[in-house]
C-alpha positions as CSV (number, residue, x, y, z in Angstrom):
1,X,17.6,19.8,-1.2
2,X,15.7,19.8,2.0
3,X,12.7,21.8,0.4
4,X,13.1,19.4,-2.3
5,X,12.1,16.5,-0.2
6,X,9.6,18.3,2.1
7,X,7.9,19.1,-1.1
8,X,7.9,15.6,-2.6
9,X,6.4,14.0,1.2
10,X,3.6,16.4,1.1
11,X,2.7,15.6,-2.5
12,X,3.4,11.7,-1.9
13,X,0.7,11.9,1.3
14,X,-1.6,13.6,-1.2
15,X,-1.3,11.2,-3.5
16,X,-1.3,8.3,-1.1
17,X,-4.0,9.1,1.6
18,X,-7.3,9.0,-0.9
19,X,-5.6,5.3,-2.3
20,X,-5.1,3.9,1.2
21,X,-8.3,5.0,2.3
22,X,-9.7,3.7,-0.5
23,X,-7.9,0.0,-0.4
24,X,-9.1,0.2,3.6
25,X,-12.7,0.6,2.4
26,X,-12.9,-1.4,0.1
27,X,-10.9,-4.4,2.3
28,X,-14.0,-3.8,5.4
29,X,-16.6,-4.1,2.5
30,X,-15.0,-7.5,1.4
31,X,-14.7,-8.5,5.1
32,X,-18.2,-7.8,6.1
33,X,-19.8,-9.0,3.2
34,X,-17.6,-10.7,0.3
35,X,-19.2,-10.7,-3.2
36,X,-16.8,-11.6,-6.0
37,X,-17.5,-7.9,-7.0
38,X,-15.7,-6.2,-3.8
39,X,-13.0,-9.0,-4.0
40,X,-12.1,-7.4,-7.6
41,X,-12.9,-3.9,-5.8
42,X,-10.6,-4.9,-2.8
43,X,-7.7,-6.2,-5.2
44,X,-7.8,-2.8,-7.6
45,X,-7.6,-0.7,-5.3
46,X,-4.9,-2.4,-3.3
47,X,-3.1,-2.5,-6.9
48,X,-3.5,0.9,-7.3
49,X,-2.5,1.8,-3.7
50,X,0.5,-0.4,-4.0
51,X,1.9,0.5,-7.5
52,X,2.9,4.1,-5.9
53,X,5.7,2.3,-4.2
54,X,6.8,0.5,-7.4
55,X,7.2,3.4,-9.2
56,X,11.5,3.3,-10.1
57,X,11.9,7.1,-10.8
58,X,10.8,8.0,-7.5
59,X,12.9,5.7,-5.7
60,X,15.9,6.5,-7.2
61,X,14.9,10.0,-6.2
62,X,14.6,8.9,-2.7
63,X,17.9,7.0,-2.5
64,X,19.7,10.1,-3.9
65,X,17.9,11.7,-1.1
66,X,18.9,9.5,2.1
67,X,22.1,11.2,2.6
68,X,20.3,14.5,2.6
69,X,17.9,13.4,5.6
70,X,20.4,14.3,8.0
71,X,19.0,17.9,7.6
72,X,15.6,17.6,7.8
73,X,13.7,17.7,10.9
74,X,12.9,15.2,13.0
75,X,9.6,14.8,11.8
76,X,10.2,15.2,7.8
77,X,13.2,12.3,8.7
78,X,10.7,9.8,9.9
79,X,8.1,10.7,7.3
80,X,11.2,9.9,4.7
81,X,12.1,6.7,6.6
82,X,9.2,5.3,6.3
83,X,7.8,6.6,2.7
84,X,11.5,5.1,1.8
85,X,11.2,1.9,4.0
86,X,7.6,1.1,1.7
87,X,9.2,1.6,-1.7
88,X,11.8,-0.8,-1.1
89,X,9.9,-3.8,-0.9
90,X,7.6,-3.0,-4.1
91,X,10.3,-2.2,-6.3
92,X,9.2,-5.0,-9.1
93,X,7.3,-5.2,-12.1
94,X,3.6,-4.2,-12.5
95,X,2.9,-8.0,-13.0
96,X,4.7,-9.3,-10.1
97,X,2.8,-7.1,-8.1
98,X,-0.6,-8.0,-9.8
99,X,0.4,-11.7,-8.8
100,X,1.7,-11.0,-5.3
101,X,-2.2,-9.1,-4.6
102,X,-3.8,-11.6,-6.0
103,X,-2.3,-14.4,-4.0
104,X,-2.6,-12.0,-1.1
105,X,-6.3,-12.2,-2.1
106,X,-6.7,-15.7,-2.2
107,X,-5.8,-16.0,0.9
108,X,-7.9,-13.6,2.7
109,X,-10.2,-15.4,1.2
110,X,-9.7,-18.8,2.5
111,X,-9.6,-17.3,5.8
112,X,-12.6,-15.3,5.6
113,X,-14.5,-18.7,4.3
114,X,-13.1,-21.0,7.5
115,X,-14.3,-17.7,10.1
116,X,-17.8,-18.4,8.2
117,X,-17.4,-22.2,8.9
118,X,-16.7,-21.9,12.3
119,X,-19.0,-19.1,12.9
120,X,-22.0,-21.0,11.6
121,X,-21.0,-24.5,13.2
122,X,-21.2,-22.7,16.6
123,X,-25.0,-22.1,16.5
């Protein structure tokens, strides 16, 4: 089972690494210079980022799995730990999570505008 789980944390950070690079890009480029266009960019591509960790099948796989950590090594343990620690919280529907992103968004948002605010009433 070990190799089982080894193989499934390599092919997780494969899958995840381009995603949350992605969502990170995407975030700065809203940050630096929001356009309604990188908002939608920004909320996609957390979406798609985030709807890894929703996905059921593999977190039954990984609760199966907790037991089995005790064997792994150190390292592999805390890679499980926290890939397990993620799914956890997302483990809802696709629209729930559409909703919880956008609200996310909305507030980024509103902060973003009062930094403008305050930034321009200073000069």
């Amino acid at each position: 089972m070990s190799d089982e789980i080894a193989a499934f944390i390599k092919e997780h950070e494969r899958t995840v690494e381009p995603l949350y690079v992605d969502y990170n890009i995407k975030f700065w480029e809203l940050s630096t210079n929001a356009s309604d266009e990188r908002e939608k960019a920004a909320v996609e591509a957390k979406q798609r980022y985030l709807q890894v960790y929703s996905n059921k099948d593999d977190f039954r796989r990984l609760r199966a799995w907790r037991p089995a950590t005790r064997n792994l090594s150190d390292v592999e343990a805390r890679q499980f730990k926290l890939i397990y620690d993620t799914y956890v919280p997302n483990q809802m529907s696709d629209q729930v999570l559409r909703d919880i992103v956008e609200r996310d968004r909305c507030a980024g948002l509103r902060a973003h505008e009062n930094r403008r605010r305050i930034v321009a009433a200073d000069r």
